[in-house]
TORKOL-4160 file (C-alpha; in steps of 0.2 Angstrom, whole numbers, padded with zeros to 4 digits, m for minus):
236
<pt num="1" X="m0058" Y="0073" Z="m0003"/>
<pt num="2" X="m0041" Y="0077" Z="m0005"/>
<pt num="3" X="m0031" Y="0062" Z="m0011"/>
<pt num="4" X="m0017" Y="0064" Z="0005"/>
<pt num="5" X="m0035" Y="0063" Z="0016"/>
<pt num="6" X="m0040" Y="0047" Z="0005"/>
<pt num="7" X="m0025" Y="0038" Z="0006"/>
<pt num="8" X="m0026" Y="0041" Z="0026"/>
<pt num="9" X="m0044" Y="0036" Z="0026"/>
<pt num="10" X="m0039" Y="0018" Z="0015"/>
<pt num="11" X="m0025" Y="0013" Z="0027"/>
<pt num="12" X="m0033" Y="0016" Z="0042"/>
<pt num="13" X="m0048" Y="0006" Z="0036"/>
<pt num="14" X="m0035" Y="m0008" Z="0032"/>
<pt num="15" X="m0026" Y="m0005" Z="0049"/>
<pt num="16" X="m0040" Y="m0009" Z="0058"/>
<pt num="17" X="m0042" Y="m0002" Z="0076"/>
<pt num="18" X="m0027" Y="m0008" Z="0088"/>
<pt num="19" X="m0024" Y="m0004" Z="0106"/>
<pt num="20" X="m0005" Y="0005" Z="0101"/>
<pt num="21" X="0007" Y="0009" Z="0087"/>
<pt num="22" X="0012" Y="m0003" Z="0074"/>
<pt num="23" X="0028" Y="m0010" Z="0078"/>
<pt num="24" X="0040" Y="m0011" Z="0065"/>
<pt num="25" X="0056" Y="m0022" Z="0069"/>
<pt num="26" X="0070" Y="m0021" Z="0061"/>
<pt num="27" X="0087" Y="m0033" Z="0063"/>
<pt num="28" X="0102" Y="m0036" Z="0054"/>
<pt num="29" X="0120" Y="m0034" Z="0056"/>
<pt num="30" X="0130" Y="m0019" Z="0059"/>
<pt num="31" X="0127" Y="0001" Z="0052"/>
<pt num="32" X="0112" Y="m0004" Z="0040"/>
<pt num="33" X="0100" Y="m0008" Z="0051"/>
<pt num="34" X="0101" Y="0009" Z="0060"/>
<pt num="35" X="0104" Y="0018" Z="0044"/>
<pt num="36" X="0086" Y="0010" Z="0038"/>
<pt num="37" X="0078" Y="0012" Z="0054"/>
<pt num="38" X="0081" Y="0030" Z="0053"/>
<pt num="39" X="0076" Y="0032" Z="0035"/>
<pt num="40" X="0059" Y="0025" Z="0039"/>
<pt num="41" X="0058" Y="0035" Z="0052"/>
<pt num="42" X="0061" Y="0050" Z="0039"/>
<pt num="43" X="0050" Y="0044" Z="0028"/>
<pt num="44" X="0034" Y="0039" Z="0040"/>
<pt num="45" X="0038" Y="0057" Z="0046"/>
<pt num="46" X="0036" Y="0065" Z="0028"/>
<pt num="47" X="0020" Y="0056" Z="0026"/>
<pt num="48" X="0013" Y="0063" Z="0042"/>
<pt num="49" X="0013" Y="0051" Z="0054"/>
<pt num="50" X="0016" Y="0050" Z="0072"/>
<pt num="51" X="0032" Y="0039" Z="0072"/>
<pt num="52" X="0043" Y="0035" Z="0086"/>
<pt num="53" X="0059" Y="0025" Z="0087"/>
<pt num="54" X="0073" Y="0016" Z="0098"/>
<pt num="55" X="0088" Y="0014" Z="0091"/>
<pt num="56" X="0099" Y="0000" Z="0097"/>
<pt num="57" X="0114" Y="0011" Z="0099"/>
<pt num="58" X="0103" Y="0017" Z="0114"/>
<pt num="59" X="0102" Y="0000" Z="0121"/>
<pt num="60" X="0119" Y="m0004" Z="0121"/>
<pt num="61" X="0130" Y="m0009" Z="0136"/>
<pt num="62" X="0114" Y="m0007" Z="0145"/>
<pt num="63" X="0110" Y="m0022" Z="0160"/>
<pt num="64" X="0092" Y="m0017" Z="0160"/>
<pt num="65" X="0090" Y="m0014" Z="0138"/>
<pt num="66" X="0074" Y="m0026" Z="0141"/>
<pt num="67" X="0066" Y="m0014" Z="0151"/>
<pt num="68" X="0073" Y="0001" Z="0141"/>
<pt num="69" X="0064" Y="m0008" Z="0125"/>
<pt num="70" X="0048" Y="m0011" Z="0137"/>
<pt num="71" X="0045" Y="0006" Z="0142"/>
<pt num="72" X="0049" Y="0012" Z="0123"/>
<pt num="73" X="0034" Y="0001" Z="0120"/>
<pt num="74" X="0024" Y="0009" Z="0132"/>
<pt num="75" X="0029" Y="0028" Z="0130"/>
<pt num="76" X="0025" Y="0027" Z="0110"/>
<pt num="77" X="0007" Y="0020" Z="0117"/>
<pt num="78" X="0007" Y="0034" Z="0127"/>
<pt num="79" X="0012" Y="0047" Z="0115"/>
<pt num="80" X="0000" Y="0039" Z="0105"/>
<pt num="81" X="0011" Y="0036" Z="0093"/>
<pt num="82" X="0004" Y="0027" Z="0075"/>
<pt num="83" X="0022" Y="0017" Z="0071"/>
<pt num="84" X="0035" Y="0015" Z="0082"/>
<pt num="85" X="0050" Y="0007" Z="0075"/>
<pt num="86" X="0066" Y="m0006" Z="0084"/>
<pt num="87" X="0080" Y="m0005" Z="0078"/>
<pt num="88" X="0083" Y="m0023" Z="0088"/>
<pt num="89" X="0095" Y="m0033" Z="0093"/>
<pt num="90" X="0097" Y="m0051" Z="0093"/>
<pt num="91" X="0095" Y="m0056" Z="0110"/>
<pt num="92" X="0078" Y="m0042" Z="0114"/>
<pt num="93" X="0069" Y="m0052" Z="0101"/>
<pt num="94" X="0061" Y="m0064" Z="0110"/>
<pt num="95" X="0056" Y="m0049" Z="0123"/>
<pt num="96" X="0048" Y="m0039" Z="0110"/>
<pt num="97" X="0040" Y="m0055" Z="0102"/>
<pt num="98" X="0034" Y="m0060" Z="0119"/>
<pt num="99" X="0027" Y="m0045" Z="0123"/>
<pt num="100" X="0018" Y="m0035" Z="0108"/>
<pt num="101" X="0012" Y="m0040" Z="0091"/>
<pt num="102" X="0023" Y="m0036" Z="0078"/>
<pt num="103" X="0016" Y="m0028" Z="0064"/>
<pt num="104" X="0032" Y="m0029" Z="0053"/>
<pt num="105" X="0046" Y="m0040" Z="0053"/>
<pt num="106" X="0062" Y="m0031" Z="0043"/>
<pt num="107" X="0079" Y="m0040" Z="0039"/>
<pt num="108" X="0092" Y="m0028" Z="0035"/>
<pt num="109" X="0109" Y="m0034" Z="0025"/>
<pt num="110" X="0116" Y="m0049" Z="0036"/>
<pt num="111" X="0135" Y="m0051" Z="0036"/>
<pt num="112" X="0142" Y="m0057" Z="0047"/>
<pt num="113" X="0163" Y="m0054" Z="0043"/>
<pt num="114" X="0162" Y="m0045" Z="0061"/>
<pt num="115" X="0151" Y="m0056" Z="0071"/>
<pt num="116" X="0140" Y="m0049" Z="0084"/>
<pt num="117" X="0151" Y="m0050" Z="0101"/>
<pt num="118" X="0147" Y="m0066" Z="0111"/>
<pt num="119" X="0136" Y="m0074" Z="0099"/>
<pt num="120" X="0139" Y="m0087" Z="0085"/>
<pt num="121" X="0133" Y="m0085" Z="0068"/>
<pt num="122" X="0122" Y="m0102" Z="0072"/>
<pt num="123" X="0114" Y="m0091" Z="0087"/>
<pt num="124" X="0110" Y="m0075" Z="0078"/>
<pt num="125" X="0101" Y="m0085" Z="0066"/>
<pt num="126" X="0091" Y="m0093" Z="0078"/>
<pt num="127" X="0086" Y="m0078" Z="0087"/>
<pt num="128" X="0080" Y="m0069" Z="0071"/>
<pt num="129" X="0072" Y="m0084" Z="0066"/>
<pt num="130" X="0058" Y="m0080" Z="0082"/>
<pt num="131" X="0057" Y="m0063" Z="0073"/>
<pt num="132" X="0048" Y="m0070" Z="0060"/>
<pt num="133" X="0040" Y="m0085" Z="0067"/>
<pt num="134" X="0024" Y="m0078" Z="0072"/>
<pt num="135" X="0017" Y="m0071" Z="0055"/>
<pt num="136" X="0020" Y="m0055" Z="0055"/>
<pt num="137" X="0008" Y="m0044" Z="0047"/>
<pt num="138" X="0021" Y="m0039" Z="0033"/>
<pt num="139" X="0039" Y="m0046" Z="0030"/>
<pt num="140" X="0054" Y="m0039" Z="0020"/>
<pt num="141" X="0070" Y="m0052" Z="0016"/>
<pt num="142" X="0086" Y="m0048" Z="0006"/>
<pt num="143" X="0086" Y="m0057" Z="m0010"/>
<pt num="144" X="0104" Y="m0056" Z="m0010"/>
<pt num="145" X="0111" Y="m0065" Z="0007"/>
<pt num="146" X="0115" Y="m0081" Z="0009"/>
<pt num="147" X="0105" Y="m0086" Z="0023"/>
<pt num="148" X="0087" Y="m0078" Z="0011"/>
<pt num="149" X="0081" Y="m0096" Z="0009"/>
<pt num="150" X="0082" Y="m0101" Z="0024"/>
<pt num="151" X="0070" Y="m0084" Z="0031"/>
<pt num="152" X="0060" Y="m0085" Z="0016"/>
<pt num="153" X="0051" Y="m0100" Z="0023"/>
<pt num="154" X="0042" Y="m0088" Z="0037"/>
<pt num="155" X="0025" Y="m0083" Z="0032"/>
<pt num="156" X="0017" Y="m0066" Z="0033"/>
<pt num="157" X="0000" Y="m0065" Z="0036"/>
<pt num="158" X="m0002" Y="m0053" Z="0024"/>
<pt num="159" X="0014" Y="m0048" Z="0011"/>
<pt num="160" X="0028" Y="m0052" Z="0011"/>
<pt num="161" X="0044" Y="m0044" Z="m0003"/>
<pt num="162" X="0061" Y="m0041" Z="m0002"/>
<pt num="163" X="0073" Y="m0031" Z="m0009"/>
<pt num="164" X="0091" Y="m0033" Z="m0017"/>
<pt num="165" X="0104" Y="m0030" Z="m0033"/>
<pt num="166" X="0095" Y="m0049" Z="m0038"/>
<pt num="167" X="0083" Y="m0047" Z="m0054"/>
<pt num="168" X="0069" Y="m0057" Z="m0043"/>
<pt num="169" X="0070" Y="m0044" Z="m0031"/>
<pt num="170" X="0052" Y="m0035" Z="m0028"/>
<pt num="171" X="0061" Y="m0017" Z="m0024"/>
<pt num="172" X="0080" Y="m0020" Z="m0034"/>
<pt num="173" X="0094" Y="m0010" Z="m0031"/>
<pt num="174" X="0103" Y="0000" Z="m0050"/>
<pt num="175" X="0113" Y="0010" Z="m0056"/>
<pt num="176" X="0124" Y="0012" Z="m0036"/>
<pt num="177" X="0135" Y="0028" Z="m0036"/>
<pt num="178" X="0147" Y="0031" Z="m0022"/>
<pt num="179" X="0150" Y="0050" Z="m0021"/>
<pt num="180" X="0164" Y="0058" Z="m0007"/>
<pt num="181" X="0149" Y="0064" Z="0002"/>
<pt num="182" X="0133" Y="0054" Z="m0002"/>
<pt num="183" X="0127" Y="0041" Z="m0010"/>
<pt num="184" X="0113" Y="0037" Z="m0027"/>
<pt num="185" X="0104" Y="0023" Z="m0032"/>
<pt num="186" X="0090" Y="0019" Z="m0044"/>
<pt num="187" X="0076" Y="0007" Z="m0039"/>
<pt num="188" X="0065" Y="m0002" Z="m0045"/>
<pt num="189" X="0046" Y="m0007" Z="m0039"/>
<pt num="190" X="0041" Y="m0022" Z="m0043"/>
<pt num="191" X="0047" Y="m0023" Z="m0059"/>
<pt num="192" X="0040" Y="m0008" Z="m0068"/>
<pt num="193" X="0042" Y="0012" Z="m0058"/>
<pt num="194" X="0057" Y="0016" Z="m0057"/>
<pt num="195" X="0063" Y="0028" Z="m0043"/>
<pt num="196" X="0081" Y="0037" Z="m0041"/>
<pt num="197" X="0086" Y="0040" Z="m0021"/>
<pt num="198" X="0101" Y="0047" Z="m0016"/>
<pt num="199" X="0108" Y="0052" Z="0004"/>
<pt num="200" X="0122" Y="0062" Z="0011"/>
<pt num="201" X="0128" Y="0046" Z="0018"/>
<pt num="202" X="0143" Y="0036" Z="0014"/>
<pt num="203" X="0141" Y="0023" Z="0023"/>
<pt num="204" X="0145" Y="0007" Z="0012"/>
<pt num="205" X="0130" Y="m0002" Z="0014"/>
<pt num="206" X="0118" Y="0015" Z="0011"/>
<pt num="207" X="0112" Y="0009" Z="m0004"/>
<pt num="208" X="0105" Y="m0007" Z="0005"/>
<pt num="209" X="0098" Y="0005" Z="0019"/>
<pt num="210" X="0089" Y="0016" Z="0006"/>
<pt num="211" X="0081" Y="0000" Z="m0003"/>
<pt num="212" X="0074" Y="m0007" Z="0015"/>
<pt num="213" X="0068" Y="0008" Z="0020"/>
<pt num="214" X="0058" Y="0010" Z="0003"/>
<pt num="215" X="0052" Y="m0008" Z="0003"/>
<pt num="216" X="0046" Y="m0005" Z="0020"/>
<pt num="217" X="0038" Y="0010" Z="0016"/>
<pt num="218" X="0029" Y="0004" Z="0000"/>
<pt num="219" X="0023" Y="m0008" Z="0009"/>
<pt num="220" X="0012" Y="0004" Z="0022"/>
<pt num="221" X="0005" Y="0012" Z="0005"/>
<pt num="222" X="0018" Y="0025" Z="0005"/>
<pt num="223" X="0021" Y="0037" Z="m0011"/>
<pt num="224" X="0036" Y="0035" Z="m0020"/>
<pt num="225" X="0038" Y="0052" Z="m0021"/>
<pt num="226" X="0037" Y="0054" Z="m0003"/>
<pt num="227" X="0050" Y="0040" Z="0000"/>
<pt num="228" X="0060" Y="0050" Z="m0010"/>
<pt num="229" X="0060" Y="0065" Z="0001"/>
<pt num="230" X="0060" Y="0057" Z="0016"/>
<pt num="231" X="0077" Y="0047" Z="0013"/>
<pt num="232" X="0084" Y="0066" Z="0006"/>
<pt num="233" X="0080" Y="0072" Z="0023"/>
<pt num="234" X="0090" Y="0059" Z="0032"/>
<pt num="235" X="0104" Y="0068" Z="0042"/>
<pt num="236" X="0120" Y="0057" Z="0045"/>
């Protein structure tokens, strides 16, 4: 058996059978969220999945984004689909949560200099907090925001990491060059392999994109040298 087949074979013995895809959620502040979504999407793609994914660009300005998210949802079912990924925002959580198990619950960088329009910091918070509230499956937290205590008290049902520049971080971010068109970074997994990264992005949080999407990606038994390729395939 070849060892791509074995690893297949492992994972969908530790998935267990399900009814749809693995939803993997994702929520945060701004570009970094997206720019991660994406790069799991790029990376799930490498490894050979089915993998679908809404972005919440797509939902903005929309009065029926519910049933957008809904029928995303149900079409990835449909197309059956192994992970689907939402990028979400803060007020679809509780939809989402309501409505499908989530297999994944991912906080990209929170900052909130430019607040979310109508919503209070206080608000956001809250609604992220539901995210997390039903033990996710697997949960990934940013060592380095303020607010990481506070989310650090949610449970996973199975793992639970995070990711940052802080030496406690499970996946930590090293060695950050900023290049006119792209950006590099060095991480380290858990403490001990060390794996160098780089985008075409410029985006000034891409080096936090790049260490969610790896974190999330490790933790769906994903090689590093996979998640390596499939953040260089990333198109901005």
């Amino acid at each position: 058996m070849s060892k791509r087949l074995s690893r297949w074979v492992s994972r969908v013995k530790q998935v267990g059978p399900r009814k749809g895809p693995a939803i993997i959620a994702i929520v945060g502040n701004g570009t970094a969220k997206t720019l991660a979504a994406k790069m799991l999407r790029e990376i799930l793609k490498e490894d050979g999945w089915k993998v679908t994914c809404l972005l919440a660009d797509e939902l903005d300005n929309k009065l029926d984004a519910t049933d957008e998210l809904l029928n995303f949802v149900t079409s990835s079912k449909r197309a059956r689909a192994e992970y689907a990924i939402v990028d979400i925002t803060d007020d679809l959580i509780p939809q989402l949560s309501k409505k499908t198990p989530i297999t994944m619950a991912v906080m990209a960088p929170i900052s909130f200099e430019k607040p979310d329009a109508h919503a209070d910091v206080d608000e956001q918070i809250e609604a992220r907090f539901r995210l997390f509230d039903n033990e996710p499956r697997y949960i990934v937290l940013g060592r380095d925001d303020k607010w990481y205590e506070n989310f650090d008290e949610f449970m996973a049902s199975e793992i639970k990491i995070c990711y940052g520049k802080d030496a406690a971080a499970n996946v930590r971010i090293e060695n950050v060059k900023a290049y006119k068109k792209g950006t590099e970074v060095h991480l380290v997994l858990d403490g001990a392999e060390r794996l160098e990264v780089a985008t075409y992005d410029t985006d000034k949080l891409s080096d936090y994109a790049m260490a969610v999407a790896a974190s999330a990606a490790s933790l769906l038994d994903v090689d590093p040298d996979v998640i390596q390729e499939g953040i260089a395939n990333h198109e901005p």
